[in-house]
N, C-alpha and C positions, 0 to 999 in steps of 0.2 A: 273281630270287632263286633258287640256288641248292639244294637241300635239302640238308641232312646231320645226321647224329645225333653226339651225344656220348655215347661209350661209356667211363664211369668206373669206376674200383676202390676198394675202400677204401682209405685213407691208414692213416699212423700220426704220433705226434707225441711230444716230447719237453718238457723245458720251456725250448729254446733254440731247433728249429724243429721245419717242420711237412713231411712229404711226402704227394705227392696225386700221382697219375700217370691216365693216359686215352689212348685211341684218337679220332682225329676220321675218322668214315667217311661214305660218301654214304647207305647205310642197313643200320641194322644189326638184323637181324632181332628181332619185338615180340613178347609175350607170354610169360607164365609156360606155357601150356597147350601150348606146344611141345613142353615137353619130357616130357608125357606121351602123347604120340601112342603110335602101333605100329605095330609091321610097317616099309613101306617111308613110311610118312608120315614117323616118327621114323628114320629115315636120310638122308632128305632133310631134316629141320633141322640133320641133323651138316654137311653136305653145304653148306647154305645158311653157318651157322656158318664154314666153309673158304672160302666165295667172298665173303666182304664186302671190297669197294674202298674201300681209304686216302684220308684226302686230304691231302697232304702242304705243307708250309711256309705252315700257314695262324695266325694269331695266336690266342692262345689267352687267356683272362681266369679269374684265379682270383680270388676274391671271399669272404672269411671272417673273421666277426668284425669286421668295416667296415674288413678291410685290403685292397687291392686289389694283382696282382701279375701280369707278364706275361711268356709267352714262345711260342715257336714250335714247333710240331710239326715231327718230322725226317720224313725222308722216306716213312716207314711207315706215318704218322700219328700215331705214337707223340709224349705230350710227358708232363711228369715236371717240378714244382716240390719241389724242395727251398727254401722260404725261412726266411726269421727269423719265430720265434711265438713269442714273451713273454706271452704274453694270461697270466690266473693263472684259467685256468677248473679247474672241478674235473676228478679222474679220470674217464675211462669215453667215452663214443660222444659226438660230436657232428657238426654239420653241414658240408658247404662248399659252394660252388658254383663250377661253371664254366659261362663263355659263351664264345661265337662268334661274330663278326661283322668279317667280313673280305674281301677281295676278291682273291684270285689269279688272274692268269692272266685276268684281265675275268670270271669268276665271282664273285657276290657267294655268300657263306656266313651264315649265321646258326644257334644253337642256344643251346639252357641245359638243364642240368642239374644235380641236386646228388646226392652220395654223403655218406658218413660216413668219418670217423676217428676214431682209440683216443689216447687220451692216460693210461698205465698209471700203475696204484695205485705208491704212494712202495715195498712192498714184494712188488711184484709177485716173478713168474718170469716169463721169456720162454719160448714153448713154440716149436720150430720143428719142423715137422712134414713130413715127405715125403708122397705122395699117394697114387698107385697100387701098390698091395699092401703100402701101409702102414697106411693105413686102409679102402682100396676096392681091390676083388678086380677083375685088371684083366689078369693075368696078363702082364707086362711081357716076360718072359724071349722068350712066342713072339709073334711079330709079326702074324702072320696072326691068331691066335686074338684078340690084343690089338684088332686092327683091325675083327673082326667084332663081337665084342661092344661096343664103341662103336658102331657101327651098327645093330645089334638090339634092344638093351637098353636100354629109356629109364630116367631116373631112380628109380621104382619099381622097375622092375626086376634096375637094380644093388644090392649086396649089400655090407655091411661084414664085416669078419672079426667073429667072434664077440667078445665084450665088449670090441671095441675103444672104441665109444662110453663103456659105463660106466668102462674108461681113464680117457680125456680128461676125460669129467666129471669125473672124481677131483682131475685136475691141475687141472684147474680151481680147485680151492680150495687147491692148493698155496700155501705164504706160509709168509716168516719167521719171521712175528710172532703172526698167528692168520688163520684161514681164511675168506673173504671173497666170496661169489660172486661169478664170472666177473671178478675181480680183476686176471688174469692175461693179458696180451698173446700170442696164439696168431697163427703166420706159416704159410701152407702153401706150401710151397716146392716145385716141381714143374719136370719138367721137359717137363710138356705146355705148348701152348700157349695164348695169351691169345685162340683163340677159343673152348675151352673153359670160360672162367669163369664163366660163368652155368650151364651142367651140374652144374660143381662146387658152387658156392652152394646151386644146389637138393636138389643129392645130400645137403650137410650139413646143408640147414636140416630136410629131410624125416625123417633117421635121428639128426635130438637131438645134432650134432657141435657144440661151441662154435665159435661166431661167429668168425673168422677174418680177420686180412688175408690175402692170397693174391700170389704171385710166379709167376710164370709166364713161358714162352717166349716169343721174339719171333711174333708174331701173324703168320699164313699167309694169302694173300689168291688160293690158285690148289688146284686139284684134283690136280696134278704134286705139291704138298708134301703133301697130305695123307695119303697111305701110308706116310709116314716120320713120322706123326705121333709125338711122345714119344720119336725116335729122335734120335742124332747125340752129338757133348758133351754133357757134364754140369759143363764148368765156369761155365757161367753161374747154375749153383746154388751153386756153392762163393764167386763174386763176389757172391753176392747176399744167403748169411750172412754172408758176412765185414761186409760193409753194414751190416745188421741189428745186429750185436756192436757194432759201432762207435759206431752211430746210440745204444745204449743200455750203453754202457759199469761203469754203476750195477748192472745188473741182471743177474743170475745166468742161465744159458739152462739146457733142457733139450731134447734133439736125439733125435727118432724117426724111425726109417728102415725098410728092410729091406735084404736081403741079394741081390735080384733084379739087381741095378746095382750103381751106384757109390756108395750112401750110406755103407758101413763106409770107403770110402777115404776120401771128402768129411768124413765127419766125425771121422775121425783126425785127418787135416791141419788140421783148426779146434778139436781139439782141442790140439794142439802148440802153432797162433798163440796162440790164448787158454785156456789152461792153466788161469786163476783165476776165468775167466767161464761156464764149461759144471759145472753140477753133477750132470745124469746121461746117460747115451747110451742108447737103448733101440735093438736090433736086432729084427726078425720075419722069424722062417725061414722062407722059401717054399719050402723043399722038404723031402724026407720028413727028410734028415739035414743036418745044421748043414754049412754052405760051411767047407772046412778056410780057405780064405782070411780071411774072414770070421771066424770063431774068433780066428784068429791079431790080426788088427787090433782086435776088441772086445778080448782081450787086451791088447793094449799102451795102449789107451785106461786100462785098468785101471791099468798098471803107473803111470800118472800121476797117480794118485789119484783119477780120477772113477770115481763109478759106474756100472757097468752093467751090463745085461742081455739077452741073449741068448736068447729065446724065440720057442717055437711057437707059443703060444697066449696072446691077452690075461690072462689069469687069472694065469700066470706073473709078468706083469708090474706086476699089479697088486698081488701080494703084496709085489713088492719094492719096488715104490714106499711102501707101508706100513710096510717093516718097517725099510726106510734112512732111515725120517723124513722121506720128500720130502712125503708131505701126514699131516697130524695124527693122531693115531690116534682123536681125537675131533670131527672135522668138526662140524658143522652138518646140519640136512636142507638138500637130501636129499642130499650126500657118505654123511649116516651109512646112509642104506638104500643105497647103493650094493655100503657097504663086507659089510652084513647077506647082501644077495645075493650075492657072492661070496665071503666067507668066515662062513656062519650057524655059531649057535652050537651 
């Protein structure tokens, strides 16, 4: 017998199906306490992260709600169920499970594991979020510096911009209807990659960022890719909202980015497809003065009737999300001490 781990992500789900996606590796490295190492311990879990071996065309079992369903991992190891979910459970987090037990190549495999998926409130928003130097200072633009601080800097150590969290908290109770905690279906959309995932979970669960499914690049399994890490296209973020918009047609989006990359182009272009489905665009300046380019495309976002905003600093952001009516002006706790701390009376 074989060893190997299953490495899952969150799903999300609708009320016609369900998606669940995962890596099958030979071993993928264990513990939460990795990722507060230091110095050169925590470089080498980046390091370890970059070198986990795929195991490719191996059958894969998903198992949830006493339905059962199967298919096969491609050659990366990557495998991804989209199927039919009718169940009538209620909103919010629930369970799944995937097993392994298979025989390629005269290896036999075995595993199980379970993750969670979101099945959003009838009056959600959908939140789709960019990652580095949207919410985590990452410095995208230089490469080297980008490179090093992934290496040095363990999850304590990295930093969010300032009130960006009490942001997100905020949207968090955005709604139609009335305000609702953690109501709202948040996507973090990235264009690192999926050995990064567990960095990032940590990063959010530690700094108070709401719960998250997360989209990520194709998974790197050699030490040659890993200095281009975060690098290369960015249209596998722009296929992978459009996804998202589709998968949830009912549901309004709201798109956070920055200006560092390609998020003002990415989210023009999804705003033109889906015109009626994006109700605001949030920009954050990474540098001292606004990107003319940048300007110009929140611009035309505008000229289309959604909202948006163009900002240095969370607080900017937060007053307009306030004052456009995207969350209530009378929240609940604790939205309303959020709103107290950033604008006291």
């Amino acid at each position: 017998m074989k060893r190997c781990d299953l490495k899952l992500y969150r799903g999300y789900a609708n009320k016609k199906e369900l998606v669940v996606f995962g890596h099958v590796v030979k071993k993928y490295p264990s513990g939460d306490r990795k990722y507060t190492r230091r110095g050169f311990r925590y470089a080498r879990t980046i390091i370890e992260l970059f070198s986990v071996k795929t195991i490719a065309f191996v059958k894969v079992t998903l198992h949830v709600n006493g339905q059962v369903f199967e298919t096969q991992a491609e050659d990366d190891g990557y495998f991804r169920f989209q199927v039919p979910f009718e169940e009538s459970l209620p909103s919010g987090w629930h369970t799944y499970e995937v097993t392994v037990d298979d025989e390629v190549d005269g290896k036999k495999y075995k595993a199980t594991a379970t993750e969670e998926f979101f099945l959003p409130y009838k009056t959600s928003y959908g939140l789709i979020s960019d990652i580095d130097d949207t919410f985590l200072i990452s410095h995208s633009r230089r490469s080297f510096r980008k490179l090093f601080v992934l290496l040095s800097k363990n999850v304590q150590a990295r930093k969010p911009f300032d009130d960006v969290v009490k942001h997100y908290k905020l949207l968090s109770f955005a709604s139609r209807t009335h305000p609702q905690k953690e109501s709202n279906i948040f996507f973090y959309v990235s264009s690192s990659e999926w050995n990064l995932y567990d960095m990032i979970v940590r990063f959010a669960e530690l700094n108070g960022l709401p719960k998250a499914v997360l989209k990520l690049k194709k998974i790197k399994s050699g030490l040659d890719d890993f200095v281009m890490t975060g690098g290369g296209s960015h249209l596998h973020k722009l296929r992978k909202i459009h996804n998202i918009i589709n998968f949830y047609p009912e549901l309004q989006f709201i798109l956070l980015g920055d200006d560092s990359q390609k998020d003002p182009d990415i989210y023009e272009e999804i705003c033109r497809t889906f015109p009626t489905n994006i109700r605001a665009v949030y920009i954050r300046q990474t540098r001292k003065r606004p990107k003319a380019s940048a300007t110009l495309l929140v611009k035309n976002i505008q000229d289309m009737g959604i909202d948006t905003c163009y900002f240095a600093h969370s607080n900017k952001a937060i007053i307009h999300s306030l004052e456009h009516g995207i969350v209530f002006q009378t929240p609940a706790e604790p939205a309303a001490e959020i709103i107290r701390e950033v604008l006291p009376e």
